[in-house]
TISE-566683 format. One record per residue (C-alpha): residue in three letters; residue number from 1; x, y, z. Coordinates in Angstrom, 3 decimals. Example, Ala and Ser with C-alpha at 12.3 -4.5 7.8 and 13.67 -1.06 7.14 Angstrom:
ALA;1;12.300;-4.500;7.800 .
SER;2;13.670;-1.060;7.140 .
***
This chain:
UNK;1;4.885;6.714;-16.158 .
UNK;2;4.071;9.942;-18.007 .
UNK;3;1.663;12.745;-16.286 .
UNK;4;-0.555;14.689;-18.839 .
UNK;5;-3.953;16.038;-19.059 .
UNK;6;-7.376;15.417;-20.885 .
UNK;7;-7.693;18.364;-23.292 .
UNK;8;-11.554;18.296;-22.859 .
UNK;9;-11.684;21.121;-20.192 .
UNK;10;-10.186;23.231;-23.062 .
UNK;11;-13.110;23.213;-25.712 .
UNK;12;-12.059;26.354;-27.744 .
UNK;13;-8.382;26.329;-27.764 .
UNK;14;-6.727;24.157;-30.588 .
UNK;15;-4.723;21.283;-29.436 .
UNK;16;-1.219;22.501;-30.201 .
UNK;17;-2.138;25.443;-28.190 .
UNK;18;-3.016;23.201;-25.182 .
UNK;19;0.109;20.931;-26.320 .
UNK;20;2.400;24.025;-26.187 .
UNK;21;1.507;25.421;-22.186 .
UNK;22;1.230;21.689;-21.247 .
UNK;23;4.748;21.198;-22.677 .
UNK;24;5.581;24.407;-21.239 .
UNK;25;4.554;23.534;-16.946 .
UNK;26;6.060;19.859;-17.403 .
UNK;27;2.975;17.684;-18.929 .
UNK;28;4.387;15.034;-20.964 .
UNK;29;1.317;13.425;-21.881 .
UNK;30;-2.420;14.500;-23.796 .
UNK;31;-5.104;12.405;-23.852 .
UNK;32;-7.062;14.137;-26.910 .
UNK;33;-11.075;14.301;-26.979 .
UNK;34;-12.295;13.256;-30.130 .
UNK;35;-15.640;13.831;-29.878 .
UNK;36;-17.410;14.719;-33.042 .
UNK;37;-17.571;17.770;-34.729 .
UNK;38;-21.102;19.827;-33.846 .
UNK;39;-22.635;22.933;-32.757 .
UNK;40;-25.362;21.054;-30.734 .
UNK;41;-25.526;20.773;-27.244 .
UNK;42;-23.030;18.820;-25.187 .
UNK;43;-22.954;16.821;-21.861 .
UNK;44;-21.002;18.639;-19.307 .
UNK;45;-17.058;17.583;-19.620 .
UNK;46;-18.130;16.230;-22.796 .
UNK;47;-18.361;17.292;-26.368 .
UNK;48;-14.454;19.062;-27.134 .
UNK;49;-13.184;18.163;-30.872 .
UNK;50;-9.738;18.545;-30.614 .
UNK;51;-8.928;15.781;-33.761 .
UNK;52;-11.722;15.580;-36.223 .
UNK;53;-11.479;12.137;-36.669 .
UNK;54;-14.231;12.125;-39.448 .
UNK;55;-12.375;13.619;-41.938 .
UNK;56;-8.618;12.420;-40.749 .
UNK;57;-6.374;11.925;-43.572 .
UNK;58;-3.064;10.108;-42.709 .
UNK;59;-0.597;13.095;-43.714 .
UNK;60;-2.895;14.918;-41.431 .
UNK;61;-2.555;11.735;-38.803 .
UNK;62;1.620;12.247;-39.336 .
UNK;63;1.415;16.137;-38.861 .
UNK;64;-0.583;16.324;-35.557 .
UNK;65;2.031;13.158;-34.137 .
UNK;66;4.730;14.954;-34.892 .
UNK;67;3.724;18.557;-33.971 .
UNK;68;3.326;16.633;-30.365 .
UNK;69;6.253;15.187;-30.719 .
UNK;70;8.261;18.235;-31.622 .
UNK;71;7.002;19.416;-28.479 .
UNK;72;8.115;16.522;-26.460 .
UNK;73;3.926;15.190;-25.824 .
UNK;74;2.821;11.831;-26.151 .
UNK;75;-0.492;10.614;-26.528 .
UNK;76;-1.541;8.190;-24.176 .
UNK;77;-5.024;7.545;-25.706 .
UNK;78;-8.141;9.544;-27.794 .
UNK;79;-10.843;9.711;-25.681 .
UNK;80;-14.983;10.001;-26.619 .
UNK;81;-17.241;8.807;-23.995 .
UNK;82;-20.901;8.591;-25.308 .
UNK;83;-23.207;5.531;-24.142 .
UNK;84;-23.770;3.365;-27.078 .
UNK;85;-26.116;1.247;-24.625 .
UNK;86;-28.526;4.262;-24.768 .
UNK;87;-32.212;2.698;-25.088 .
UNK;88;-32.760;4.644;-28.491 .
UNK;89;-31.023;2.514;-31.711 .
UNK;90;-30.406;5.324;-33.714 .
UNK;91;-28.373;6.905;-31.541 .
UNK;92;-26.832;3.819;-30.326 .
UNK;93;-25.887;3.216;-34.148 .
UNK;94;-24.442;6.879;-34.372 .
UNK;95;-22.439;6.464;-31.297 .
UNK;96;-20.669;3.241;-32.406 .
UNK;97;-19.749;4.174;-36.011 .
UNK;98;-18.157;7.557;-34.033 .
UNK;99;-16.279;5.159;-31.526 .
UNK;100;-14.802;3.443;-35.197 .
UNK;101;-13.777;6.450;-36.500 .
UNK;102;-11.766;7.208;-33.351 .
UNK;103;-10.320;3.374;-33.648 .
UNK;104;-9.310;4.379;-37.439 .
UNK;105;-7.696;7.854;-35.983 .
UNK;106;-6.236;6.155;-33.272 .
UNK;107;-4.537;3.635;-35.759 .
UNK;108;-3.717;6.473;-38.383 .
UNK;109;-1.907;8.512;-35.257 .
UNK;110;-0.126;5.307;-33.898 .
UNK;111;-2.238;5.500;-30.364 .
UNK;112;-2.573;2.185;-29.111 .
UNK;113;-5.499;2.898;-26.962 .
UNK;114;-8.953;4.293;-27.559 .
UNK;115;-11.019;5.103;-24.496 .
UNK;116;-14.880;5.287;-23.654 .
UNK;117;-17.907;4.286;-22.164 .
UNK;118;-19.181;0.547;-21.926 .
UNK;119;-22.921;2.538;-21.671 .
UNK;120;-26.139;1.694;-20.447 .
UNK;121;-29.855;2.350;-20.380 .
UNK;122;-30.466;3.468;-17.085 .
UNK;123;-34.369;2.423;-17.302 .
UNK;124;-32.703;-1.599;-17.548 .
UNK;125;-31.149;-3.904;-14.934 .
UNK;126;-27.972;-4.328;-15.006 .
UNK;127;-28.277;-8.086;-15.825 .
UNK;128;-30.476;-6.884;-18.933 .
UNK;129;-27.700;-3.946;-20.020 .
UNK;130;-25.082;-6.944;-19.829 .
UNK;131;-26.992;-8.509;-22.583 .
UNK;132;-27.318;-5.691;-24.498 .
UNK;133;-23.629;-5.371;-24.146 .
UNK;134;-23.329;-8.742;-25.717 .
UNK;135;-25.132;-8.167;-28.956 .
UNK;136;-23.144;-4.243;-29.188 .
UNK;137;-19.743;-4.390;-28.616 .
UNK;138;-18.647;-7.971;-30.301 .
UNK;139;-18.587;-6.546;-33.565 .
UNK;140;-16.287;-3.340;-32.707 .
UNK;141;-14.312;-5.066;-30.623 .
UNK;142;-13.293;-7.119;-33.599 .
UNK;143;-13.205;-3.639;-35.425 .
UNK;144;-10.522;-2.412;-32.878 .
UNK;145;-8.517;-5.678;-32.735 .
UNK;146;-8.094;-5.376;-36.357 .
UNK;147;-6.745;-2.205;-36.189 .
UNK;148;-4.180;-2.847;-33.749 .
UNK;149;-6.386;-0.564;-31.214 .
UNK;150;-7.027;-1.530;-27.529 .
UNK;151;-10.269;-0.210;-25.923 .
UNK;152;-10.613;1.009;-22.473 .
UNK;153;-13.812;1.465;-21.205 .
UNK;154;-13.595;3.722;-18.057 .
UNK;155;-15.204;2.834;-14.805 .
UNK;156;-18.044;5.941;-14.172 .
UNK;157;-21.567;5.093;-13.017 .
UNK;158;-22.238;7.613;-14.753 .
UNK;159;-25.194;8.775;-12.439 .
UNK;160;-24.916;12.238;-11.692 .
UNK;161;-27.856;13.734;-12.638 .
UNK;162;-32.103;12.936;-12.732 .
UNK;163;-31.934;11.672;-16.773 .
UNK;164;-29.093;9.354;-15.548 .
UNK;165;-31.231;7.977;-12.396 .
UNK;166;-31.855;5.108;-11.581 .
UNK;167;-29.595;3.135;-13.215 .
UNK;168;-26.755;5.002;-14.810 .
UNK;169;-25.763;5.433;-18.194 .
UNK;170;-22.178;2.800;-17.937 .
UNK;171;-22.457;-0.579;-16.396 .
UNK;172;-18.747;-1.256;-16.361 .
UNK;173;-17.963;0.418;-12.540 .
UNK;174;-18.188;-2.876;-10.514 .
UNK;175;-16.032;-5.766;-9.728 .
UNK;176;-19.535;-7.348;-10.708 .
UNK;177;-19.605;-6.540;-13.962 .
UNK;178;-15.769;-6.267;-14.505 .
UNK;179;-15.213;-9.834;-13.811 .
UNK;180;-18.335;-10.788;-16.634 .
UNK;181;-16.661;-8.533;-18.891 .
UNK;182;-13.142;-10.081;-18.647 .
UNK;183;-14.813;-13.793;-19.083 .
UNK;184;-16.502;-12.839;-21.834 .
UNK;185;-14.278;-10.372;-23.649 .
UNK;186;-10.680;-11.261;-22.208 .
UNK;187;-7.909;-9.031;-23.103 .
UNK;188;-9.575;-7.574;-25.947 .
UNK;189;-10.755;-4.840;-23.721 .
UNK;190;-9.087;-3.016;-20.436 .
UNK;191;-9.958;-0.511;-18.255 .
UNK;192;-9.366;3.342;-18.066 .
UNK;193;-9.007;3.440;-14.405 .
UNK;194;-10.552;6.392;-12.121 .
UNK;195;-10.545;5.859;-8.983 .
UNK;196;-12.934;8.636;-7.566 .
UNK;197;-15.335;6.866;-8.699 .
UNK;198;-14.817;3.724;-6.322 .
UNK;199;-14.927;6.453;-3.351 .
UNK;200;-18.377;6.662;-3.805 .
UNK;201;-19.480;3.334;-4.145 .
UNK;202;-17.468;2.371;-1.522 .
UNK;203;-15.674;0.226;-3.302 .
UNK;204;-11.635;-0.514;-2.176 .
UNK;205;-9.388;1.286;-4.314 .
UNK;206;-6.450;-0.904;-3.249 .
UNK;207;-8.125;-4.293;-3.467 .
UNK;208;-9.429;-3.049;-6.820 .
UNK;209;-5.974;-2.592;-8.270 .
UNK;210;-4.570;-5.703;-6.819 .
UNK;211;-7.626;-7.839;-8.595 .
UNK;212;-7.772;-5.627;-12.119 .
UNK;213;-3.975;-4.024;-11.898 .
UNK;214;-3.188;-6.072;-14.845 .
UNK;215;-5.823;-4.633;-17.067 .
UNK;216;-5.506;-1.420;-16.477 .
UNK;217;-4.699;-0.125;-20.227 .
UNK;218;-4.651;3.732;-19.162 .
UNK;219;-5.483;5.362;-15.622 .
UNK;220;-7.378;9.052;-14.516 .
UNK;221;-6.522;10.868;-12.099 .
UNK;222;-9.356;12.345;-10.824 .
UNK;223;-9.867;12.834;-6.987 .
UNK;224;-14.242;13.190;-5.076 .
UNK;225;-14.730;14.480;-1.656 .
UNK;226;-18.317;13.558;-0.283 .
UNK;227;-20.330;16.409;0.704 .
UNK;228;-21.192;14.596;4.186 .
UNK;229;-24.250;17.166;4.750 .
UNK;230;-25.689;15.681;1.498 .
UNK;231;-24.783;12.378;2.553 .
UNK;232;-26.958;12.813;5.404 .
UNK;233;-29.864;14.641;3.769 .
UNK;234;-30.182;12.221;0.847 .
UNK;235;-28.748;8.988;1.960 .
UNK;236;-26.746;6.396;0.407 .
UNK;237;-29.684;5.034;-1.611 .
UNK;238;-29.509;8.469;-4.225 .
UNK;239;-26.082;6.690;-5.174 .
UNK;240;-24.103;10.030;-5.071 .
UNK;241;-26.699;12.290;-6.420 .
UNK;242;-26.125;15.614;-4.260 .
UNK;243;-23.372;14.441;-2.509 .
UNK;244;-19.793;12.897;-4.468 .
UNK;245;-18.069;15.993;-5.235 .
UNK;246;-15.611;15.864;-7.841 .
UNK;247;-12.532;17.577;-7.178 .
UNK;248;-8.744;18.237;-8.148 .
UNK;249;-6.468;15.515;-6.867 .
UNK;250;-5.342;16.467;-3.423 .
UNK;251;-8.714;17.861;-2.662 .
UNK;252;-10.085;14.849;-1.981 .
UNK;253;-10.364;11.378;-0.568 .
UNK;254;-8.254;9.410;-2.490 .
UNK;255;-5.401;8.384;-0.678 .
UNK;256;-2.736;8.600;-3.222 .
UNK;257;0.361;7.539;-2.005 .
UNK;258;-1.835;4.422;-1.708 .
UNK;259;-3.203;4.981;-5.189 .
UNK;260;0.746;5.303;-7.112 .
UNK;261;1.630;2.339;-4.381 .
UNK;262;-0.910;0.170;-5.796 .
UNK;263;-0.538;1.235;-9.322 .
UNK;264;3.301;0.169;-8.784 .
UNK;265;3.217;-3.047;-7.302 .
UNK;266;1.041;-4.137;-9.973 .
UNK;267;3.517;-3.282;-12.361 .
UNK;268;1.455;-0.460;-14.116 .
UNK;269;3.933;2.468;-15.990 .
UNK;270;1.254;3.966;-18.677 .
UNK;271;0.184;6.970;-18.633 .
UNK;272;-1.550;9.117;-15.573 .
UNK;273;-3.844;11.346;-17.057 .
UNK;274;-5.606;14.345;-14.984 .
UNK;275;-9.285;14.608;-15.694 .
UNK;276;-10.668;18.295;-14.635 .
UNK;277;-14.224;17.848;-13.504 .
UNK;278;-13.709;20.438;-10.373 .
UNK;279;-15.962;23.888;-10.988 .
UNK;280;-14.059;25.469;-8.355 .
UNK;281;-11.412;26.045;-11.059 .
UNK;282;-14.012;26.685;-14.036 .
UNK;283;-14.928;29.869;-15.864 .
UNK;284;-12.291;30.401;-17.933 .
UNK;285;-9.250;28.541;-19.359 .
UNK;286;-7.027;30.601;-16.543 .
UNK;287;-9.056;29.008;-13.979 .
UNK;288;-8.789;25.613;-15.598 .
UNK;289;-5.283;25.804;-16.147 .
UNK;290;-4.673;26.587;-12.205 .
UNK;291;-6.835;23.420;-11.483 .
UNK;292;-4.185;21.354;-13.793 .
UNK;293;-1.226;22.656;-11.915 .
UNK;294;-2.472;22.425;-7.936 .
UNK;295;-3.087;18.400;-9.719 .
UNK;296;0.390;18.544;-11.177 .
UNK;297;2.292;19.597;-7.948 .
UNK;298;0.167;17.182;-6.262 .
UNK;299;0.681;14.394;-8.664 .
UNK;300;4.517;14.961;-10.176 .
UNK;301;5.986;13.380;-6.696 .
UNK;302;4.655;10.175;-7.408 .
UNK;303;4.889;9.672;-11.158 .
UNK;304;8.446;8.742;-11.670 .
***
């Protein structure tokens, strides 16, 4: 296993700047957002550019790899999480050709894994979403398979906030729709594994790594702590709205000398990426940065 960070918390730093102080506190591993290039607004945790995979040329592809590698960083995936199920086409269409630029970037860089949202129209059921899955995603699956790229779609609900309600803006979060999605798709996809955000659907972590250990392309470590006063103001029925918490891992409820026990006995040994989503340690990259290392000395025990 290697234990890195997602540079997204770090919008306006380059990435060998981020490369160099994760280097320098004992990171081994960047998962790079590759969102694209704009000066519009952004989803929160979403949006960073730190490879402009639109214009990529390979000798740029070569000089980023082994800048990173000079500095003794791997990449365990590029990451852009958008929702290509989103009800309107055009930006569905936008959306996917971004995801096939990051494929081509991923290939040009010699990353084996992209990462990103399944996506969904939260207005739909998720029986109707699964068919819209069905006519999106063939066609750049293919697109990745051909490129020697493995997608990961990450398992987020993706319901945190009123334009997300009622039903989400990612479908692939439930053994559900996990177990459709393996029929259908087999090991042409995997998953990008989170498990935070089983804590709030009270889903088991453990018996979800036993039944989908062996897809697991790429894992997040990302820890929630429910807010039990929301929990009892809102209810369960406002699926986590004003009451999942996400935190630093080790401020949380995920158990994880459970989680790295799991993870082991199902043979995983990728990479264990830390996803910052915690605005106690916000504000400024300082604050960020202390977030990453409470996660680190939480973390580094385990990944061995």
């Amino acid at each position: 296993m290697k234990l890195g960070i997602l540079t997204a918390p770090f919008p306006e730093t380059p990435l060998l700047e981020v490369a160099d102080w994760s280097a320098s506190v004992g990171f081994e591993a960047l998962e790079i957002a590759c969102w694209p290039r704009t000066s519009g607004p952004t989803r929160r945790y979403a949006g960073t550019s730190h490879v402009d995979v639109a214009n990529l040329t390979a000798a740029q592809a070569e000089e980023i790899v082994d800048a990173l590698t000079e500095r003794r960083i791997a990449v365990s995936a590029l990451g852009y999480y958008p929702n290509p199920l989103a009800p309107d086409a055009g930006h569905r269409k936008t959306v996917m050709e971004h995801v096939r630029k990051v494929i081509v970037a991923a290939e040009l860089m010699g990353v084996g894994v992209v990462n990103t949202f399944c996506g969904g129209d939260a207005a739909k059921t998720l029986d109707a979403n699964w068919e819209d899955a069905l006519t999106v995603w063939p066609d750049t699956l293919a697109f990745a398979a051909d490129h020697g790229v493995k997608l990961a779609f990450e398992n987020c609900p993706m319901i945190f906030s009123n334009d997300e309600w009622p039903g989400g803006h990612n479908i692939a979060y439930s053994p559900y729709i996990w177990r459709r999605m393996f029929e259908s798709w087999g090991d042409r996809i995997g998953i990008n594994f989170d498990p935070s955000h089983l804590i709030w659907q009270m889903i088991d972590v453990g018996r979800f790594i036993t039944e989908f250990g062996a897809h697991f392309r790429h894992v997040h470590a990302k820890d929630l702590m429910i807010d039990r006063d929301g929990l009892y103001a809102r209810g369960v029925m406002s699926l986590g709205m004003g009451w999942q918490v996400p935190r630093m891992p080790g401020l949380g409820e995920v158990d994880w000398s459970a989680f790295f026990s799991g993870l082991y006995r199902v043979g995983y040994d990728g990479p264990v990426i830390i996803e910052h989503e915690d605005r106690r340690f916000e504000g400024t990259d300082e604050a960020v940065k202390r977030g990453f290392l409470l996660a680190r000395d939480i973390l580094r025990p385990y990944v061995k």
